[in-house]
C-alpha positions as CSV (number, residue, x, y, z in Angstrom):
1,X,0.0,0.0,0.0
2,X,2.7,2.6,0.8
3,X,4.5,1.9,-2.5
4,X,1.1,2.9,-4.3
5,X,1.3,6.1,-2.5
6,X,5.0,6.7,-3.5
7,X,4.0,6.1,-7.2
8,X,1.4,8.5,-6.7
9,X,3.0,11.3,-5.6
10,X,4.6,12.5,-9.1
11,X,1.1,12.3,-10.4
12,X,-0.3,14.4,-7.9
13,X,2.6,16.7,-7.0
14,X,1.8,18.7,-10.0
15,X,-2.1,18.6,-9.6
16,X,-1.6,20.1,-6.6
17,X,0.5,23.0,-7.6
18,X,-1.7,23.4,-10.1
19,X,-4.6,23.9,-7.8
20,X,-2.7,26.0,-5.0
21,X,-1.7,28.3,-8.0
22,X,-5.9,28.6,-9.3
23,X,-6.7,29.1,-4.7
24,X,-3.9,31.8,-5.1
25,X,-5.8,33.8,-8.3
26,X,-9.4,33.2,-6.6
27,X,-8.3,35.9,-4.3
28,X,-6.8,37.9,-6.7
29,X,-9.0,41.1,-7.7
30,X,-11.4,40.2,-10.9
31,X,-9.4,42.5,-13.2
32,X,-5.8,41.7,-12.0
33,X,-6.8,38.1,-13.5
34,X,-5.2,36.4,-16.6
35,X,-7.4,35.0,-19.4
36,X,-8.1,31.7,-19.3
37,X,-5.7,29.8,-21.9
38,X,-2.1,31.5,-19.6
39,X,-0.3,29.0,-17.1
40,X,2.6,30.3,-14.6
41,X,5.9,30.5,-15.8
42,X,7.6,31.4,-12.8
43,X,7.1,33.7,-9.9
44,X,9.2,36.2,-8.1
45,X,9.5,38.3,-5.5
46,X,10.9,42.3,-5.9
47,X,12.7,43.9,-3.5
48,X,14.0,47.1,-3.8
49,X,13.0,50.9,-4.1
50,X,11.0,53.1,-6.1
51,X,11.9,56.9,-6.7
52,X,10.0,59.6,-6.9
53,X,10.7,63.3,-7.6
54,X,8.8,66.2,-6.1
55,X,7.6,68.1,-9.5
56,X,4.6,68.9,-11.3
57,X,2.0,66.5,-12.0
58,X,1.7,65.1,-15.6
59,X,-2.4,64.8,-15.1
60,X,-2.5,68.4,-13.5
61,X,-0.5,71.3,-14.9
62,X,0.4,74.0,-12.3
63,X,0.1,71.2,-9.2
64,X,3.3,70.0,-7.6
65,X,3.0,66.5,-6.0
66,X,5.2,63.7,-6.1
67,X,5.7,61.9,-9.4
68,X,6.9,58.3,-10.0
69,X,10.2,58.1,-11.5
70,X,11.1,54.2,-11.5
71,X,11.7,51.1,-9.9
72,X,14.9,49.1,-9.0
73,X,14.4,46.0,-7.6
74,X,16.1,42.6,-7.2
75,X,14.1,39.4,-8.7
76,X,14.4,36.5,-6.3
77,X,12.8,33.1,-6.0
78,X,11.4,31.9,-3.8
79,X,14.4,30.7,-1.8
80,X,15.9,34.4,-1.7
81,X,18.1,34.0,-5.1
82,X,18.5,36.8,-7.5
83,X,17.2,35.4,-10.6
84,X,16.9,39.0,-12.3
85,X,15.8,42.3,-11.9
86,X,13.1,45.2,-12.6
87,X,13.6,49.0,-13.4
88,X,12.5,51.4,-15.6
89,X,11.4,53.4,-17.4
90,X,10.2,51.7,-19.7
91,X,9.4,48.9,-16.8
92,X,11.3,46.4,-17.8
93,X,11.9,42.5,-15.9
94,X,15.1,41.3,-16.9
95,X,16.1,37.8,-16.2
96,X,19.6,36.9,-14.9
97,X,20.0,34.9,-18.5
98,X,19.7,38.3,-20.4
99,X,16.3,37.7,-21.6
100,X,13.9,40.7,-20.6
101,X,10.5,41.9,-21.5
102,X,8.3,45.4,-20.9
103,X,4.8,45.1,-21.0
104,X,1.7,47.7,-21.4
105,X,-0.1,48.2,-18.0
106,X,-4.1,46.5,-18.4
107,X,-5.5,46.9,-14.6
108,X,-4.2,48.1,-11.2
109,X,-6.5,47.7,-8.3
110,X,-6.2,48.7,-4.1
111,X,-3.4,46.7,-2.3
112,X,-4.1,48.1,0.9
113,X,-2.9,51.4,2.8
114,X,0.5,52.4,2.4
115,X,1.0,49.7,-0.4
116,X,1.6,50.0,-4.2
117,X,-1.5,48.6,-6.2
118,X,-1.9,45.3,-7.2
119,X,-1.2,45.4,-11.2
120,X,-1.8,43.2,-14.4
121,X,1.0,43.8,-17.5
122,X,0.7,42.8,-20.5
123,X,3.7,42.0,-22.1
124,X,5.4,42.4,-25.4
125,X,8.1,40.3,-27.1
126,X,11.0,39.2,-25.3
127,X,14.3,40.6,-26.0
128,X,16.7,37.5,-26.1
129,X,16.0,34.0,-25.9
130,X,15.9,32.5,-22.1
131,X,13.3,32.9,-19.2
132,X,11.7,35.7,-20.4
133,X,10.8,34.1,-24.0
134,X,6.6,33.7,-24.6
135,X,6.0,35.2,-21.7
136,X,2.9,37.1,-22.2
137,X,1.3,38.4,-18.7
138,X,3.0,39.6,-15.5
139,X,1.0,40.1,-12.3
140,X,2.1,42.6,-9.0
141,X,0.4,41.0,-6.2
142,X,1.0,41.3,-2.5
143,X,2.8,44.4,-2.3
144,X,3.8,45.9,0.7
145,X,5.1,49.7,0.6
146,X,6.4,51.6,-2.4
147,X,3.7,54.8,-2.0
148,X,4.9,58.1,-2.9
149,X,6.6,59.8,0.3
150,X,4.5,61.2,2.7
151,X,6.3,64.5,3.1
152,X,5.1,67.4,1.8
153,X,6.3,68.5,-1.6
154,X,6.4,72.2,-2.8
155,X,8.5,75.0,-4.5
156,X,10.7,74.3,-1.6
157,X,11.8,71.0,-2.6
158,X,10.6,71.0,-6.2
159,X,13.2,68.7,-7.9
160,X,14.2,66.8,-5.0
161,X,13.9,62.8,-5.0
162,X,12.9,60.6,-2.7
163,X,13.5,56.7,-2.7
164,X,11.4,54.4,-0.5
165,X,11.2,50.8,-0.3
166,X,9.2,47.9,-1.3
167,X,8.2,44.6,-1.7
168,X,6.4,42.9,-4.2
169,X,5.5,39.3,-5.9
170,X,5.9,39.1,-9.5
171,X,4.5,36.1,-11.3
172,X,5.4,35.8,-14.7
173,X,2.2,33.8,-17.3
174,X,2.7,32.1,-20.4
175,X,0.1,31.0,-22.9
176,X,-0.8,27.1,-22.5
């Protein structure tokens, strides 16, 4: 009987990562989902900062406030590797094989006080063949800081930047 079970366990290893990965997007907001027809690729977790620069607002001429100006982040596994990395402008996820896509922002939606937004990417091509290559979604969930800085920001400090830190899981889809 216990050798049954052993032989089992390939068979149903994979069923059940394929069902903790569908419990994982149930919670997920309706339009931070992927179509149907996209399977995970991978998933990461971001580390690292996000600057922003006390200036005037692109959506409101006249109004100072303080405007995103890019990440830099570390991509780890799960295990705390660096298996790539995420900056920008234009966003870009970079894989540590060379391979990188940037992607077309679809949906963000609330993460929570003091958090960035959840977010749903659409991506385009990969540059270079290697992780990256037919990737086609990437979703932000379960972010934790990375808001714009609390401080105020006027003519005083127009043009200063400010760098805060954050956290976020990036999991990268592919069409399957």
């Amino acid at each position: 009987m216990q050798k049954l079970h052993l032989k089992m366990i390939p068979v149903l290893a994979p069923a059940l990562l394929l069902g903790l990965a569908s419990a994982a997007q149930a919670v997920v907001p309706d339009n931070i989902q992927v179509p149907d027809g996209n399977k995970v690729a991978w998933e990461t977790v971001g580390v690292g900062q996000i600057t922003y620069e006390c200036r005037e607002k692109p959506d409101a001429p006249g109004e100072l406030g303080w405007v995103f100006m890019g990440p830099d982040a570390r991509l780890n596994d799960r295990g705390g590797k660096q298996v790539g990395r995420y900056f920008g402008p234009p966003a870009t996820w970079e894989a540590m094989d060379g391979s990188s896509v940037t992607g077309t922002q679809l949906a963000t939606a609330p993460a929570g006080e003091g958090n960035i937004p959840y977010q749903l990417v659409q991506a385009n091509p990969a540059m270079g063949e290697g992780a990256m290559t037919g990737i086609t979604y990437i979703q932000r969930l379960d972010t934790r800081g990375g808001v714009a800085p609390a401080m105020a920001c006027g003519e005083a400090n127009q043009g200063e930047r400010q760098v805060v830190q954050y956290q976020a899981d990036y999991i990268f889809w592919k069409a399957g």
